[in-house]
C-alpha positions in Angstrom: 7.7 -145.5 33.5 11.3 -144.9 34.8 12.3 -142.2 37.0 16.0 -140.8 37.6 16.5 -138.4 40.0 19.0 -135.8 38.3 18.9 -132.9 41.3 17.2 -133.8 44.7 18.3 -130.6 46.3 17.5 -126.8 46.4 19.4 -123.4 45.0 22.0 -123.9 48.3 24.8 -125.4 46.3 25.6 -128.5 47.8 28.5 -130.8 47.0 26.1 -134.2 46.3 22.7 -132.9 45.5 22.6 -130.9 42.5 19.1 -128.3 41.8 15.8 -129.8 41.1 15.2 -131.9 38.1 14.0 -135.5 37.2 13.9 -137.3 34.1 11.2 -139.8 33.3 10.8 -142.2 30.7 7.8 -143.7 29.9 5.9 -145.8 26.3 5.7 -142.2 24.8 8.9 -140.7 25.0 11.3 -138.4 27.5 10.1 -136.1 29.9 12.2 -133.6 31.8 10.4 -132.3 35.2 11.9 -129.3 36.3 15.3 -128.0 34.5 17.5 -126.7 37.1 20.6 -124.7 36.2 22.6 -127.7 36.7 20.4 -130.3 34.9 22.3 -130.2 31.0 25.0 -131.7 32.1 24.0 -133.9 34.8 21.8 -135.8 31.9 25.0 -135.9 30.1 26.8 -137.5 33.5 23.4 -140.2 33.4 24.3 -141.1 29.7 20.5 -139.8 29.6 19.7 -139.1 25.5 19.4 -135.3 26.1 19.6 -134.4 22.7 16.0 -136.4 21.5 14.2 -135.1 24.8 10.6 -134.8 24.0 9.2 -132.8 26.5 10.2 -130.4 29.4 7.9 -129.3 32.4 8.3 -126.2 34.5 6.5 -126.1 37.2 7.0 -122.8 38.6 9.8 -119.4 37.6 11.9 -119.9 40.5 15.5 -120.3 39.8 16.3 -123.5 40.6 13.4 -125.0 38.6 13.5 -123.1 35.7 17.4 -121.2 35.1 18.6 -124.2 33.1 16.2 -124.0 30.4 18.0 -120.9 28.8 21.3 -123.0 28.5 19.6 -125.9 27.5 18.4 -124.7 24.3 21.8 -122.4 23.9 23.4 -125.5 24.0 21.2 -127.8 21.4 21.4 -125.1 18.9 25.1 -125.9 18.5 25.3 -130.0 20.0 26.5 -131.5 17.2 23.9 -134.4 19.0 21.0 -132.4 17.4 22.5 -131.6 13.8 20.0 -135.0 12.9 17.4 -134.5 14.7 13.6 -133.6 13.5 11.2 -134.0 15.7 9.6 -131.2 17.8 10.8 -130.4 21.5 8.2 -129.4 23.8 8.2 -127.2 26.8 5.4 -127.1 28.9 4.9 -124.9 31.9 2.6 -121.8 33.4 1.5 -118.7 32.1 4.3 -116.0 31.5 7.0 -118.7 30.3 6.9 -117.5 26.4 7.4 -113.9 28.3 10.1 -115.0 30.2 11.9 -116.9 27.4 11.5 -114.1 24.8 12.9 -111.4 27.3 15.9 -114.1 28.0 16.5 -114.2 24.5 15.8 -110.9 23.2 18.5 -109.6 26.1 21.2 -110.7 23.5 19.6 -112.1 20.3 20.4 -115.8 21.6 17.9 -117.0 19.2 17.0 -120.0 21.4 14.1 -120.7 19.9 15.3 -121.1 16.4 16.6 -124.6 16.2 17.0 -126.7 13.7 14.0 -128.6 15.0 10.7 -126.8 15.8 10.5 -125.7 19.9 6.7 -125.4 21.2 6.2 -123.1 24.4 2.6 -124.1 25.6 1.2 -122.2 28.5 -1.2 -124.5 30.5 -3.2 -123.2 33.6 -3.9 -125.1 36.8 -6.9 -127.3 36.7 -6.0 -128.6 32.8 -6.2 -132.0 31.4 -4.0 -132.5 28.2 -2.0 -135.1 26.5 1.9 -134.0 27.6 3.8 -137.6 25.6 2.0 -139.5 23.4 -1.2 -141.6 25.2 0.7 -139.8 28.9 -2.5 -137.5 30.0 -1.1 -134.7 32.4 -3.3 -132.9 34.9 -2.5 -129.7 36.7 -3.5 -128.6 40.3 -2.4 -124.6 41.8 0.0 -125.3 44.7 0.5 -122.7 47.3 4.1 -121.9 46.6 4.2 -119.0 44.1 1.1 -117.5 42.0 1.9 -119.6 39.0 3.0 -123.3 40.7 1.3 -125.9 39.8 1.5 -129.6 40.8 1.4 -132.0 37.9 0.0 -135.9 37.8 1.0 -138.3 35.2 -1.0 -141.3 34.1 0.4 -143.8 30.9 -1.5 -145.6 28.9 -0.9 -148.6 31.1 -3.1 -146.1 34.1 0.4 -145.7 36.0 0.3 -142.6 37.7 3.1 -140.0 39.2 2.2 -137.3 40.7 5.2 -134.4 41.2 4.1 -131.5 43.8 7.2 -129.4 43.1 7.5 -127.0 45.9 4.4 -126.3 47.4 3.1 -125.7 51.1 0.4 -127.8 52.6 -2.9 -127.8 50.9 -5.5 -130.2 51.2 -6.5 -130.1 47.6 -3.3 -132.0 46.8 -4.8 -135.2 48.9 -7.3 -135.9 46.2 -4.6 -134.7 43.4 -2.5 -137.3 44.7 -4.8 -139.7 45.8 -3.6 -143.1 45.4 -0.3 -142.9 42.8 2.1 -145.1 41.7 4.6 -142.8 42.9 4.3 -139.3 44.7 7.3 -137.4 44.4 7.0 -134.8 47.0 9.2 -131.6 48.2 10.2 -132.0 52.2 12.4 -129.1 52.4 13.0 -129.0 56.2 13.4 -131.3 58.7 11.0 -129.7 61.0 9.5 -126.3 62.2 9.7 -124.5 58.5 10.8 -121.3 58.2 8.2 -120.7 55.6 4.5 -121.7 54.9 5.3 -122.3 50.9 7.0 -125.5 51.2 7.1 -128.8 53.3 8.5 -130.1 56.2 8.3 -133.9 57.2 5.5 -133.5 59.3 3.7 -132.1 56.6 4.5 -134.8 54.1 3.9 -137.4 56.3 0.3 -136.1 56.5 -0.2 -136.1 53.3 1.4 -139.9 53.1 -1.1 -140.9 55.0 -3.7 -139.4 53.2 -2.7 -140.0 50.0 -1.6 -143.2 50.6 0.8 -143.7 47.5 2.6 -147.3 46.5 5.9 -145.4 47.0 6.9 -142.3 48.3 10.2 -139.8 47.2 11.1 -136.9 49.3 13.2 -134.4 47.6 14.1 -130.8 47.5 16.2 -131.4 50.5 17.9 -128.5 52.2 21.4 -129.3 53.5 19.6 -129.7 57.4 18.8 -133.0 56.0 22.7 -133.9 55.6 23.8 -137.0 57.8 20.1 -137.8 58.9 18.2 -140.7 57.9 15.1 -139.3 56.5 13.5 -142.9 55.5 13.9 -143.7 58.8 12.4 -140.7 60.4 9.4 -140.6 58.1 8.6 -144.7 59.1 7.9 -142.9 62.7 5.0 -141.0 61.5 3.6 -143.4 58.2 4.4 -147.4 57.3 4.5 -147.1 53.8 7.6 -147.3 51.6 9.1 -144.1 51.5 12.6 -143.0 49.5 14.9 -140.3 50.3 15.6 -138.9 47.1 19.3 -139.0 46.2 21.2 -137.8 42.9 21.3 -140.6 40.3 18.8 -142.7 41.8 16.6 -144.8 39.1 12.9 -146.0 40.1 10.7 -147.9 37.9 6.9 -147.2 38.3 
């Protein structure tokens, strides 16, 4: 699997971290995790093939996970990029999301779902196993962030495993979730003493490092507090592994 880290901020615009998203590639095709309003066109800044995506995941109806997914499919229904194209796209994500996109498009007939390919809406709940790519089995945990969040944990057909907590406050169900992966890309939105119990600070996700004890470690959904510190550095205070600050661009292979 490859990951590239298309937003590794928040909804505070910010002048080098665009809003959350991630593309991953893996054997069975593309995979969009999270599609923040500004993630169209920073695939198209990647060279990322947007237009034969396979699959999008949405975590939660905040926002900055989930406002670019209108566009998105505004913009394939007239990308010349797509006038070929065939196969299904798939978007994946909590209950309520075939709601929310009907009353998005139904507010001015933007017919997003009528493509010249098929679009599937499937509404998984927390706690489900199902195949997400071709032989990529996705599992689902409820994070304590918003009533519908929901971690997610990726494993290919090679048993790689990345587990993405989205935003989420601490929980100690996500230490067995994330037991042990290839790669744990995990929300540290603040520094230190959080404002708010739904999301992570370092201290936090150093706790869970520890616990979960993943081969690497990405911190993301940074809020601009984290601007001119070295958050690698910082976190090596509390846990030894190998841990990444997430910046925009940034390519991993797992």
């Amino acid at each position: 699997m490859k990951l590239i880290v298309l937003g590794s901020g928040t909804s505070v615009p910010h002048a080098k971290r665009s809003a959350p998203a991630y593309w991953l590639e893996t054997s069975g095709g593309t995979l969009l995790l999270d599609i923040s309003p500004d993630a169209a066109h920073r695939m198209a800044q990647e060279s990322l093939d947007w237009p034969n995506l396979d699959a999008i995941w949405v975590s939660h109806f905040h926002l900055d996970h989930l406002g670019g997914l209108s566009p998105f499919l505004f913009g394939l229904r007239w990308a010349p990029q797509t006038e070929q194209r065939s196969k299904p796209l798939k978007i994946y994500g909590p209950q309520g999301l075939r709601y929310l996109l009907d009353t998005i498009n139904d507010s001015n007939n933007y017919k997003l779902l009528t493509q010249r390919f098929d679009v599937e809406v499937i509404e998984v709940s927390a706690g489900d196993e199902f195949e997400i790519l071709s032989a990529v089995i996705a599992k689902t945990l409820s994070t304590q962030h918003t009533q519908e969040s929901m971690a997610l944990r990726l494993t290919d057909a090679g048993l790689k495993t990345l587990v993405y907590t989205s935003d989420t406050g601490f929980a100690e169900d996500l230490v067995d979730f994330a037991k042990n992966a290839d790669l744990l890309l995990m929300e540290c939105s603040f520094r230190r003493n959080k404002p708010i119990q739904t999301h992570l600070d370092l201290e936090d996700a150093m706790t869970l490092a520890r616990r979960c004890a993943p081969a690497k470690l990405v911190l993301t959904h940074l809020y601009p507090e984290w601007d001119g510190v070295d958050l690698a550095t910082e976190a090596r205070l509390s846990w030894s592994g190998n841990t990444i600050e997430a910046t925009d661009g940034l390519r991993l292979v797992i």
